[in-house]
C-alpha positions as CSV (number, residue, x, y, z in Angstrom):
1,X,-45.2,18.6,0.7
2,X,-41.9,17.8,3.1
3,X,-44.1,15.0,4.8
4,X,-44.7,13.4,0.9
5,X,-41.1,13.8,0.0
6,X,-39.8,12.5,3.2
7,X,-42.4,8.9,3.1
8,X,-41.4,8.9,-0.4
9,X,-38.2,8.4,0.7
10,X,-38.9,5.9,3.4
11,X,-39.7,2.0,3.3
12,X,-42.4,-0.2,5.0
13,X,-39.6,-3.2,5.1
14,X,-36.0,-4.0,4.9
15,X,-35.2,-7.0,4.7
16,X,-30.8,-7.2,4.7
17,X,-30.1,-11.5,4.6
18,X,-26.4,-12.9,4.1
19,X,-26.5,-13.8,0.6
20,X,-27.7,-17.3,-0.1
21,X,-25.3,-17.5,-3.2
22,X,-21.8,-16.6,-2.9
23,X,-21.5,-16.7,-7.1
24,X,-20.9,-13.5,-8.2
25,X,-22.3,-13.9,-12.0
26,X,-25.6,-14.0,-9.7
27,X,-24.8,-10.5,-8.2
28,X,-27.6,-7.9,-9.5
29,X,-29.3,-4.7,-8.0
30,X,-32.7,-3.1,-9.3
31,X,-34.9,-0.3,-8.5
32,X,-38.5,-0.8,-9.7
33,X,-40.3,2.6,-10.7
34,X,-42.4,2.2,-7.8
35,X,-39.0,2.7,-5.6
36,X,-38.8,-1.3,-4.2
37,X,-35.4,-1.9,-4.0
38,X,-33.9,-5.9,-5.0
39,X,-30.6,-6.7,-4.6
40,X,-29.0,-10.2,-4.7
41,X,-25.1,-11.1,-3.3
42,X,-24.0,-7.6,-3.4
43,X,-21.8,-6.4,-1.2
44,X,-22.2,-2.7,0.9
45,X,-19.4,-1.0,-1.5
46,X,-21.7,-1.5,-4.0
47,X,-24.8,-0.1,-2.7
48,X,-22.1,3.2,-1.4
49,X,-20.9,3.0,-5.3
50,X,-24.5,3.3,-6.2
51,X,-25.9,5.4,-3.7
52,X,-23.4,8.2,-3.8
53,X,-21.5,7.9,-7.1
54,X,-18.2,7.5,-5.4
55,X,-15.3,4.7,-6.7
56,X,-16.2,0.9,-5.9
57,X,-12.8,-0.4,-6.0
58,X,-10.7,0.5,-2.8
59,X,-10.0,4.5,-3.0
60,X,-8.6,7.2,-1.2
61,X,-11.7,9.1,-1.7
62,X,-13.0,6.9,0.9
63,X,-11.7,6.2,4.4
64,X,-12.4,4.3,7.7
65,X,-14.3,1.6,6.0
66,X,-14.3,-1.8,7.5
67,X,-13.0,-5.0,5.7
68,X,-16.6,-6.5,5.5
69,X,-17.9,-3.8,3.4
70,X,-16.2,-5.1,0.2
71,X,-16.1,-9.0,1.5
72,X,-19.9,-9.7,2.9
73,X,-22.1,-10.0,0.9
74,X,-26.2,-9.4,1.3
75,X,-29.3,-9.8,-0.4
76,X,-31.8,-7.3,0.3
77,X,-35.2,-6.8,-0.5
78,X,-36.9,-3.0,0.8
79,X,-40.4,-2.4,0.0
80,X,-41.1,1.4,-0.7
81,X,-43.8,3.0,1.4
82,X,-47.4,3.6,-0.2
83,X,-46.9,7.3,-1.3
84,X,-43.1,6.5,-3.0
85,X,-45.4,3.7,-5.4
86,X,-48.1,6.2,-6.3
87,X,-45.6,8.8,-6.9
88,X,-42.6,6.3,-8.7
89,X,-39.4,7.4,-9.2
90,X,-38.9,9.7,-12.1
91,X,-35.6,9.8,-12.5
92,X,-31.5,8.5,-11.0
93,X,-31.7,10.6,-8.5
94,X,-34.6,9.4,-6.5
95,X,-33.1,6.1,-7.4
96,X,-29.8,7.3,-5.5
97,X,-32.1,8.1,-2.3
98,X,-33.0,4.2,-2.2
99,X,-29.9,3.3,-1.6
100,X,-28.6,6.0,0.7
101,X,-31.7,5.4,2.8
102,X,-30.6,1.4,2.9
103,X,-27.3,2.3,4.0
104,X,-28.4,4.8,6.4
105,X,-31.0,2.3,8.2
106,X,-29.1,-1.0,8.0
107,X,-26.0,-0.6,7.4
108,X,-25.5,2.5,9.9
109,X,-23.2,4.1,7.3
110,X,-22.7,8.0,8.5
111,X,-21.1,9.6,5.3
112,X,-19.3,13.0,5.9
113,X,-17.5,15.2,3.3
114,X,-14.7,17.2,3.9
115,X,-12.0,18.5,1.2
116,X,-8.7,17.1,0.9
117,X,-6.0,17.4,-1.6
118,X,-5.2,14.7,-3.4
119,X,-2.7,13.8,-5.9
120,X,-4.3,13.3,-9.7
């Protein structure tokens, strides 16, 4: 059961380009039930955003992120391994996994949560 939830959770291919348009209205990010991941001219912030429901817009909730993660922008194609299209995704939260497991192997991103106060 572990091995099928961890290959669910993998991809055969991911394929990270610089985006071929730099036109935001053409900016859009889908994951298909069968867990393939298309993204076009998005930036990393959003896939973060996405990925672990934090603020897109520059926030103290998040720190020691470079410059190019809100200014580069990527489109991104990852095919979902066999098991994750037999399986589908049933609901966000697998969805979130797609993108946390994009970030993880392309992007490098190490995420670590500590508690802070903070004003509100």
């Amino acid at each position: 059961m572990a091995l099928a939830s961890a290959q669910a959770q993998s991809f055969v291919t991911i394929d990270v380009k610089p985006a071929g348009s730099a036109d935001l209205q053409s900016r859009h990010v889908k994951v298909s039930p069968t867990g393939d991941l298309m993204a076009t001219s998005v930036n990393a912030i959003t896939l973060i955003d996405e990925g672990y429901s934090v603020p897109a817009n520059p926030s103290e909730r998040l720190s020691n992120l470079p410059p190019w993660v809100y200014s580069e922008r990527y489109d991104i194609t990852a095919k979902a391994f066999s098991a994750a299209k037999r399986s589908g995704l049933p609901n966000t939260k697998s969805a979130d996994v797609v993108f946390q497991k994009v970030l993880a192997e392309r992007f490098g991103l190490k995420i670590r949560v500590e508690r802070k106060s903070m004003p509100v």
